[in-house]
C-alpha positions as a Markdown table, in Angstrom:
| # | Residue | x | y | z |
|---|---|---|---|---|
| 1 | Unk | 0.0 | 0.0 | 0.0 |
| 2 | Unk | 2.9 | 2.4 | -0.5 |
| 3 | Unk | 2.6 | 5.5 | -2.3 |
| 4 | Unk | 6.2 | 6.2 | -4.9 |
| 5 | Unk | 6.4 | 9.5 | -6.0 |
| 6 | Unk | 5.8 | 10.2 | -9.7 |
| 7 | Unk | 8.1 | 13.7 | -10.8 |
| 8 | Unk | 7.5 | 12.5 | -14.5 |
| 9 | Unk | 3.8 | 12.8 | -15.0 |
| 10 | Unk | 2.9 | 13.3 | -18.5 |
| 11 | Unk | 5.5 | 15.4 | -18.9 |
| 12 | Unk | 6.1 | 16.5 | -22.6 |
| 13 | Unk | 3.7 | 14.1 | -23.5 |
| 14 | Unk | 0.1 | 14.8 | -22.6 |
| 15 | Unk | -3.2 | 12.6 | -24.0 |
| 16 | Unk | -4.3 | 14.1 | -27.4 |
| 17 | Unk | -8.2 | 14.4 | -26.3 |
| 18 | Unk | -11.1 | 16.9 | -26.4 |
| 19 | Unk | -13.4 | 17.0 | -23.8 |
| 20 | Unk | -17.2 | 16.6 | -24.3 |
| 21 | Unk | -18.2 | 19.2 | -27.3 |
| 22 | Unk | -14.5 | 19.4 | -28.3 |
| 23 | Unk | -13.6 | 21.4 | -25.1 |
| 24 | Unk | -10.3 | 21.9 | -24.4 |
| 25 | Unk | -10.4 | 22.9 | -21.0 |
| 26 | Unk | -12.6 | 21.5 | -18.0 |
| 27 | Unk | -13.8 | 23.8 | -14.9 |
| 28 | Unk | -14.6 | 22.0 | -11.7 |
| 29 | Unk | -16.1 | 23.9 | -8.8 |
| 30 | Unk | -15.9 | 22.4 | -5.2 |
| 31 | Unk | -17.4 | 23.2 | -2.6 |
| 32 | Unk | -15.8 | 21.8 | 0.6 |
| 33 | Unk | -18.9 | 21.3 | 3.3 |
| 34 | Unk | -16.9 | 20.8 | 6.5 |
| 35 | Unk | -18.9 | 23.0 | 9.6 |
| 36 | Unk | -19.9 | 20.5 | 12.1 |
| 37 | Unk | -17.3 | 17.8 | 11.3 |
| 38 | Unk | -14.0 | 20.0 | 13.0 |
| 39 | Unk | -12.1 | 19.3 | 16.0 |
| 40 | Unk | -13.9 | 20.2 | 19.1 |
| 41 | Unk | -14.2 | 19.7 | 22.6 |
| 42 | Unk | -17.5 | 18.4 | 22.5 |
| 43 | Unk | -16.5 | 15.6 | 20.2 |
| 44 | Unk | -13.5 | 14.4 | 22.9 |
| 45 | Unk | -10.8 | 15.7 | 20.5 |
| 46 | Unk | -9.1 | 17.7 | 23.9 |
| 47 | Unk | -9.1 | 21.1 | 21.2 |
| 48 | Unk | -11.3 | 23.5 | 18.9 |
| 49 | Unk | -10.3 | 23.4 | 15.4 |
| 50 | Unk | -7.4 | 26.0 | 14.4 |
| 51 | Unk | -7.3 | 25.5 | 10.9 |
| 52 | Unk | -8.6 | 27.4 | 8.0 |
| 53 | Unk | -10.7 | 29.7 | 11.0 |
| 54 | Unk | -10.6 | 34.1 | 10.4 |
| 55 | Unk | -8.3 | 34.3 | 13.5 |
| 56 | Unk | -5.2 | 32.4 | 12.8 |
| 57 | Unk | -3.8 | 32.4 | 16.3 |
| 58 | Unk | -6.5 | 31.6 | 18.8 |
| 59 | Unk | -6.0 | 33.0 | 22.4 |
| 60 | Unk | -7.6 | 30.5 | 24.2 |
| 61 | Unk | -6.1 | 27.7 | 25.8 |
| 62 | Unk | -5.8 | 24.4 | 24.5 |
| 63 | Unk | -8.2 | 22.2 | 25.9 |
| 64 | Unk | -11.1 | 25.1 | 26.4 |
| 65 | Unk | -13.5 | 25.4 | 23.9 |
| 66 | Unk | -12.9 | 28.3 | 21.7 |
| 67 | Unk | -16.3 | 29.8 | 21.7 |
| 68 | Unk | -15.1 | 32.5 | 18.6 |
| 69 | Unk | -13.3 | 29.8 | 16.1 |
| 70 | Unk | -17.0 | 27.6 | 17.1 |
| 71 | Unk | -19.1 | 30.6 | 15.6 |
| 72 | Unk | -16.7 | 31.1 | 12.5 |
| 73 | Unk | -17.1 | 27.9 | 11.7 |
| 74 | Unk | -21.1 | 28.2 | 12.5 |
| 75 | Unk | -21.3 | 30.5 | 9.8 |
| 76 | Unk | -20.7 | 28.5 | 6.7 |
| 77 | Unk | -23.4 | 26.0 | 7.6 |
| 78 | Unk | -26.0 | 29.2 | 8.8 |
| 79 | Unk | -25.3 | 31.8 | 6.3 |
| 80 | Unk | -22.2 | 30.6 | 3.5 |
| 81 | Unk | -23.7 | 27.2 | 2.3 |
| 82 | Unk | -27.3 | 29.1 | 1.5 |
| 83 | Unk | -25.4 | 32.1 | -0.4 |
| 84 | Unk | -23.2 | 29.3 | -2.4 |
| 85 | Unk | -26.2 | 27.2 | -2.8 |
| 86 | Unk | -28.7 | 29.6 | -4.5 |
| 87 | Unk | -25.7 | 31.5 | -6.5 |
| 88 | Unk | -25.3 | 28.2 | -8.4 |
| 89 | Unk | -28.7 | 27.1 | -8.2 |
| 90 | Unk | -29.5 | 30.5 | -9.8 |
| 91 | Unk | -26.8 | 30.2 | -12.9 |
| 92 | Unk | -27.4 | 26.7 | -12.8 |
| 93 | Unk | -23.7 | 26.0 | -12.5 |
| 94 | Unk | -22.5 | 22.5 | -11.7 |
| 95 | Unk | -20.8 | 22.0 | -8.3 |
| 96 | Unk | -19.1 | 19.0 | -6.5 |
| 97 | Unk | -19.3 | 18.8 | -3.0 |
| 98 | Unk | -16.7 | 17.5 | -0.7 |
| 99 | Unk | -18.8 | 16.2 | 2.1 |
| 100 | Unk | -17.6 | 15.6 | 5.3 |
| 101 | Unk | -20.3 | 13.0 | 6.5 |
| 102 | Unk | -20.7 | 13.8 | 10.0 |
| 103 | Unk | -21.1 | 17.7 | 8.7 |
| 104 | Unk | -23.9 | 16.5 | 6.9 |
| 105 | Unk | -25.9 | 13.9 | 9.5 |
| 106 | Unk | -25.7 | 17.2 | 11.5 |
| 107 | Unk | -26.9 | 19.9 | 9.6 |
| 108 | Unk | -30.1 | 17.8 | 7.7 |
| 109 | Unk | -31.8 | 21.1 | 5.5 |
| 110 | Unk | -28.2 | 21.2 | 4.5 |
| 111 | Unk | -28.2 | 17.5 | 3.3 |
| 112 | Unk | -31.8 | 17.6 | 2.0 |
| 113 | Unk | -30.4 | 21.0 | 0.2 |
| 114 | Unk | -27.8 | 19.3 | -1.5 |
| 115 | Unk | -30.4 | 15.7 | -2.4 |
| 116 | Unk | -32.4 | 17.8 | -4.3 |
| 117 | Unk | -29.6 | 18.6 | -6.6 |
| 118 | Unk | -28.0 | 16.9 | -9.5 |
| 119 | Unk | -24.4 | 18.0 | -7.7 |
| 120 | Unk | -22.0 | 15.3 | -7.4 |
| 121 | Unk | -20.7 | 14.2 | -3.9 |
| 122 | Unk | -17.1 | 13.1 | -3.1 |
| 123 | Unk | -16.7 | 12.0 | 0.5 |
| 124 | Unk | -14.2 | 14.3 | 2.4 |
| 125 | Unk | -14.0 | 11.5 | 5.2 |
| 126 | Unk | -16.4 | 10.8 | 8.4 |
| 127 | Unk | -15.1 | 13.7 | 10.4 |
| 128 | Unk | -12.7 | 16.4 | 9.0 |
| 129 | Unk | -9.8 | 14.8 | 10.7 |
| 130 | Unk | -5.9 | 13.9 | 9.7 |
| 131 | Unk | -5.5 | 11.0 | 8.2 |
| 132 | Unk | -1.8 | 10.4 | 9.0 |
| 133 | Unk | -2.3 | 10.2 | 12.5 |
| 134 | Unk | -4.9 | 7.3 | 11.8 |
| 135 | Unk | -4.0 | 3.6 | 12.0 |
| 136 | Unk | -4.5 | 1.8 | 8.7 |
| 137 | Unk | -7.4 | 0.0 | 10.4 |
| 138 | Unk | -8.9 | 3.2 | 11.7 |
| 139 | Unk | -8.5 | 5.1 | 8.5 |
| 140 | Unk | -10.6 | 2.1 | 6.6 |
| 141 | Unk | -13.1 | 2.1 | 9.1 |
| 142 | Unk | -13.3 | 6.6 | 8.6 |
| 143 | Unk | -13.4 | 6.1 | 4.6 |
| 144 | Unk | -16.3 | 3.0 | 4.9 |
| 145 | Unk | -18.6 | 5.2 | 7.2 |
| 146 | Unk | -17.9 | 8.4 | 5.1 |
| 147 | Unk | -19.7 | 5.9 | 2.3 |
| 148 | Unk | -22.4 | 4.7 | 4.4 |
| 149 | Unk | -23.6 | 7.8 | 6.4 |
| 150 | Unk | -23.2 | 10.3 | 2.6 |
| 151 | Unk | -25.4 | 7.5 | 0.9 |
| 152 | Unk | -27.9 | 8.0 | 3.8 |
| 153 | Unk | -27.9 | 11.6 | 4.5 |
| 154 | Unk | -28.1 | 12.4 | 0.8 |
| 155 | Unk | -29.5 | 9.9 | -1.1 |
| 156 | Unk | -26.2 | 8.9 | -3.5 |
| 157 | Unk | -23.1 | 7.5 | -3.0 |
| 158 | Unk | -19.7 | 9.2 | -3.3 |
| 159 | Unk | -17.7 | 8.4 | -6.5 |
| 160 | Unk | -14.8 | 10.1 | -5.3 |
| 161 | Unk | -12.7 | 10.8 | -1.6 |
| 162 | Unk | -10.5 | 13.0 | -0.8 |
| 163 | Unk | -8.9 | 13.6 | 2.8 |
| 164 | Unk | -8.1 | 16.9 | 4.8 |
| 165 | Unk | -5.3 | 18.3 | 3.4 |
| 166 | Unk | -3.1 | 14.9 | 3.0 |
| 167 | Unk | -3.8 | 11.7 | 2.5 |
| 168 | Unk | -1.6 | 9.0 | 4.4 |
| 169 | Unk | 0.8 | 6.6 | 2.8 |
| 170 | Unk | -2.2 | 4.2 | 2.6 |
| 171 | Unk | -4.7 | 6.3 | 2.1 |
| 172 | Unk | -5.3 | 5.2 | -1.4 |
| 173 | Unk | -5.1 | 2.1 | -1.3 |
| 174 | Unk | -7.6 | 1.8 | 1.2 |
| 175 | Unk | -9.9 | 3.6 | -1.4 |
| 176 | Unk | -9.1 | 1.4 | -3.7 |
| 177 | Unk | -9.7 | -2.0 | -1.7 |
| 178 | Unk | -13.5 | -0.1 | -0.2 |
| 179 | Unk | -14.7 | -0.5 | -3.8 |
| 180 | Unk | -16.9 | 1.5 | -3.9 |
| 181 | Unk | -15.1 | 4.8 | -5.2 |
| 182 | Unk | -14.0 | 5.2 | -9.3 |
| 183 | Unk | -10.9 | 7.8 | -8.3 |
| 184 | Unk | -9.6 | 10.0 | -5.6 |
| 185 | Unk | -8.7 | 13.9 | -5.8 |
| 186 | Unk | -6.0 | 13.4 | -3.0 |
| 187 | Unk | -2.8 | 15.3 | -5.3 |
| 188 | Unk | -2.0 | 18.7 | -6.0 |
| 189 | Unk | 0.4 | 17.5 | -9.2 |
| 190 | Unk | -1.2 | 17.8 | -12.4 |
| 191 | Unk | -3.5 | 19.5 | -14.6 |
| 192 | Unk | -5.4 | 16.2 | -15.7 |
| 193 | Unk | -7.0 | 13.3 | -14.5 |
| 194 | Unk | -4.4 | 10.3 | -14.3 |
| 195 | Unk | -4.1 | 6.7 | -13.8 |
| 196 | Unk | -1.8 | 5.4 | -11.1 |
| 197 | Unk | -1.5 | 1.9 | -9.8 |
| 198 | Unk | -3.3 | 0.7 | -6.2 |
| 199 | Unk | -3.0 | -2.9 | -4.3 |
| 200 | Unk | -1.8 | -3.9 | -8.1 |
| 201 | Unk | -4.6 | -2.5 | -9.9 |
| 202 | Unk | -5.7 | 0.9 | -12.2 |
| 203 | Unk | -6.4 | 3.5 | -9.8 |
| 204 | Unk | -8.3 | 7.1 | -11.1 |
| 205 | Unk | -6.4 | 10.6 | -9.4 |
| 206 | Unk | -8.8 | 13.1 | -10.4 |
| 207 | Unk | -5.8 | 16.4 | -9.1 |
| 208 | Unk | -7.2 | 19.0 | -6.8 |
| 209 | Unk | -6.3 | 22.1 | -6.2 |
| 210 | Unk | -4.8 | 24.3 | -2.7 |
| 211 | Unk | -4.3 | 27.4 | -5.4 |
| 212 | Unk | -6.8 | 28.7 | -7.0 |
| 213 | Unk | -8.3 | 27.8 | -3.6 |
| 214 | Unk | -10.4 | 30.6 | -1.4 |
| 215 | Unk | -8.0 | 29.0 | 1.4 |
| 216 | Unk | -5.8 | 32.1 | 0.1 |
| 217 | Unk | -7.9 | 34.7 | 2.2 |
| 218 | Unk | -7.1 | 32.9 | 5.4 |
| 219 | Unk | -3.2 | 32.2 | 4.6 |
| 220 | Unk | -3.5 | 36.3 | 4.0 |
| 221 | Unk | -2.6 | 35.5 | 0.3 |
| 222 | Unk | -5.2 | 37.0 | -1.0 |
| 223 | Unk | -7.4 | 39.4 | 0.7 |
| 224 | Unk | -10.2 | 41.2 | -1.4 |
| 225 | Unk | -12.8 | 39.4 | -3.4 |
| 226 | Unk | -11.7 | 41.5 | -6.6 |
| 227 | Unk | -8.3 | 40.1 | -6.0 |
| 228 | Unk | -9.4 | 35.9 | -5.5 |
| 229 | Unk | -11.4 | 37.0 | -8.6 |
| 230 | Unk | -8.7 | 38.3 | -10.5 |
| 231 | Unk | -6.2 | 35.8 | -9.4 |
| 232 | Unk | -9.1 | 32.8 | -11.0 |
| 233 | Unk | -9.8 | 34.7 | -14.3 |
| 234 | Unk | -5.9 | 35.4 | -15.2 |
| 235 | Unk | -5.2 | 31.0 | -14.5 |
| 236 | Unk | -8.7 | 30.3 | -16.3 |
| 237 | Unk | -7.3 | 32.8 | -19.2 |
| 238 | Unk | -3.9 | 30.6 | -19.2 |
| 239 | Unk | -5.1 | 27.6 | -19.0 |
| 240 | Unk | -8.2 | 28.3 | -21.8 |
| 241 | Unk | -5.3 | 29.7 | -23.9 |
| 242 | Unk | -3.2 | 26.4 | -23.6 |
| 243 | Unk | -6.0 | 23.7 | -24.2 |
| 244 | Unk | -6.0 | 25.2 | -27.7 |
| 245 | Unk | -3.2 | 22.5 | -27.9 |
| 246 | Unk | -3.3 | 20.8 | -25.0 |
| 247 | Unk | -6.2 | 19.2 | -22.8 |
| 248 | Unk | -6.6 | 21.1 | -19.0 |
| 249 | Unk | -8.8 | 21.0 | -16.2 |
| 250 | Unk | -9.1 | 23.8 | -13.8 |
| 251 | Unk | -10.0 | 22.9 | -10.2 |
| 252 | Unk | -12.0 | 25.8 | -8.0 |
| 253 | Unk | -11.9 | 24.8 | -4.0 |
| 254 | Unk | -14.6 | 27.0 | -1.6 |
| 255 | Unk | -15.8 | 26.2 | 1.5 |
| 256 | Unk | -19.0 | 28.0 | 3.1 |
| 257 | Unk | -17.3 | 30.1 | 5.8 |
| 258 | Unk | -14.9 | 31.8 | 3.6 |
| 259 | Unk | -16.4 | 32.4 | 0.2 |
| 260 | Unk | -19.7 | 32.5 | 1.6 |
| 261 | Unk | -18.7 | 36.0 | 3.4 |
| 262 | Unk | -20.5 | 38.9 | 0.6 |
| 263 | Unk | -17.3 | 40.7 | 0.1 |
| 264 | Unk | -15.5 | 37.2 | -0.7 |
| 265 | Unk | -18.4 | 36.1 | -3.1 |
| 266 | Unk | -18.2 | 39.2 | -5.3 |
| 267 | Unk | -14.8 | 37.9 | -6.4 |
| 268 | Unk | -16.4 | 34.6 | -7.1 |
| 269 | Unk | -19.0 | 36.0 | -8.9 |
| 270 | Unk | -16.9 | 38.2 | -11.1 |
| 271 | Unk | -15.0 | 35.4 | -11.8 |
| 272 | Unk | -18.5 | 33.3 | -12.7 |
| 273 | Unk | -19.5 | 36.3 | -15.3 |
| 274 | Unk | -15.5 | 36.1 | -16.7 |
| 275 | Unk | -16.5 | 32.4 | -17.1 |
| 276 | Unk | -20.1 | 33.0 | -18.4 |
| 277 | Unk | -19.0 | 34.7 | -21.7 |
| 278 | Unk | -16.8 | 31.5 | -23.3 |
| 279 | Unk | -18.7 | 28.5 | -24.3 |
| 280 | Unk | -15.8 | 26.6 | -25.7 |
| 281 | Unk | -15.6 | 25.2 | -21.8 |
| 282 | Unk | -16.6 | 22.4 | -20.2 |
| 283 | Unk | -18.2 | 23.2 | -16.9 |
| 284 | Unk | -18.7 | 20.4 | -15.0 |
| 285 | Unk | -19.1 | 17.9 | -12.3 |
| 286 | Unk | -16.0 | 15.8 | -11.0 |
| 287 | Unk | -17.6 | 12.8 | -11.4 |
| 288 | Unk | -18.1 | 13.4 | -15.1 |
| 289 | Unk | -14.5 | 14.0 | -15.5 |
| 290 | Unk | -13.9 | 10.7 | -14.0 |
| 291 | Unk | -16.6 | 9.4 | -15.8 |
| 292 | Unk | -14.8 | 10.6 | -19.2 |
| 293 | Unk | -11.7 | 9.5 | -18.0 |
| 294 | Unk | -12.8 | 5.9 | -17.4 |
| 295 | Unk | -14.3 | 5.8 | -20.4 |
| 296 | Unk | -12.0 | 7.6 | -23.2 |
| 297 | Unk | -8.5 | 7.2 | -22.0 |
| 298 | Unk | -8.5 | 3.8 | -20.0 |
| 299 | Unk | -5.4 | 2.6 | -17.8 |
| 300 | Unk | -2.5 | 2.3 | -20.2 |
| 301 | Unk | -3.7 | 4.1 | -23.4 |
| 302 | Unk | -2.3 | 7.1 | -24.8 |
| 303 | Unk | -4.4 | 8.7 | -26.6 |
């Protein structure tokens, strides 16, 4: 269940294919649903979550409950999630979410929200927890009720997982030997789908993205909406640019309590209008990228 790097990639070499309607590039929004799911001192973790939160370093002691970081968090699920949700219901936009499942068996209008939707759900594990500081045993037994409780609380089951941050060294090949996911998004290393190799077998990577990520506002990379929205038009404008030649796929991470703030969604929207005027694109769901994959460049062809 090791995990080798791979520097090579496609290199100089990437597959010759169009996506559907002879698009060069694919867009991919995500929208990571997390709130609920977090380290906290309710759920016996000893700690409120400190991670991707507006105040960076929390005051509080370790072991209280942070009462402030608990509100921020609050947020996305009370006021972000709607805002995201009837923005793309509105431009009927296609959007995958990254569930975490215990965000979801606790905040139910938000799960019934997303059921009456054609969006596509990849599992984001049980809780929004490390992997690397599982065991492999407790890591299957995280990925297996991710599955279970998503189907439940939503209706469908996840094609795809992806972990907080980083996956461990066995992460994927614990997808893999589930069986019941067709590719995982946990890389940061390519611009296309590819096909590795997991307990022996053809193994789908659909890439995600920390970059073009609203993550930035809280790393203090980015600040303004105008400037996220800038910073998403100028890599959609490269990357449009190069799949004249070459096949792309542009990844967009969000997350309710940071995009969903108004002055943060303005960016996003200005970004969405940018998008709105080319319809040599294919904007879709991650599933149908996986979906294509599986179906038009199989394990071992080059196309």
């Amino acid at each position: 269940m090791s995990r080798p790097r791979d520097l090579a990639g496609y290199g100089a070499h990437p597959p010759d294919i169009r996506w559907p309607n002879g698009a060069g590039l694919a867009v991919n929004f995500v929208l990571n649903v997390e709130e609920g799911s977090e380290y906290s001192v309710g759920d016996g973790d000893g700690r409120s979550e400190s991670a991707l939160c507006e105040v960076r370093a929390s005051r509080v002691p370790v072991g209280d409950r942070d009462l402030a970081a608990e509100s921020m968090y609050e947020y996305g699920s009370r006021v972000g999630f709607w805002r995201i949700h009837d923005l793309f219901r509105s431009r009927e936009v296609p959007l995958t979410i990254f569930a975490a499942a215990l965000a979801l068996e606790r905040t139910p209008d938000i799960a019934a929200a997303i059921a009456a939707t054609d969006w596509d759900i990849c599992a984001h594990g049980y809780r929004w927890i490390e992997a690397y500081h599982l065991t492999p045993k407790a890591e299957a037994k995280q990925i297996a009720m991710a599955h279970e409780s998503l189907l439940k609380t939503v209706g469908r089951a996840p094609k795809g997982f992806y972990c907080r941050y980083s996956a461990s060294a066995v992460t994927r090949g614990l997808v893999a030997s589930h069986g019941g996911f067709s590719y995982d998004s946990d890389a940061y290393n390519d611009d296309l789908p590819y096909w590795t190799v997991a307990n022996g077998n053809p193994h789908l990577v659909v890439p995600y993205t920390m970059v073009t990520n609203d993550a930035k506002f809280l790393s203090g990379d980015v600040f303004s909406g105008r400037e996220f929205g800038d910073f998403l038009i100028d890599s959609f404008d490269v990357l449009r640019a190069e799949a004249q030649v070459t096949p792309r796929m542009m990844s967009i991470g969000l997350h309710s309590r940071i995009i969903g703030h108004p002055g943060r969604l303005a960016g996003l929207i200005r970004f969405m209008d940018h998008l709105a005027e080319h319809d040599d694109v294919w904007v879709c769901g991650r599933d149908q990228i996986a979906a294509f994959w599986h179906e038009n460049v199989p394990p071992g062809k080059i196309v």
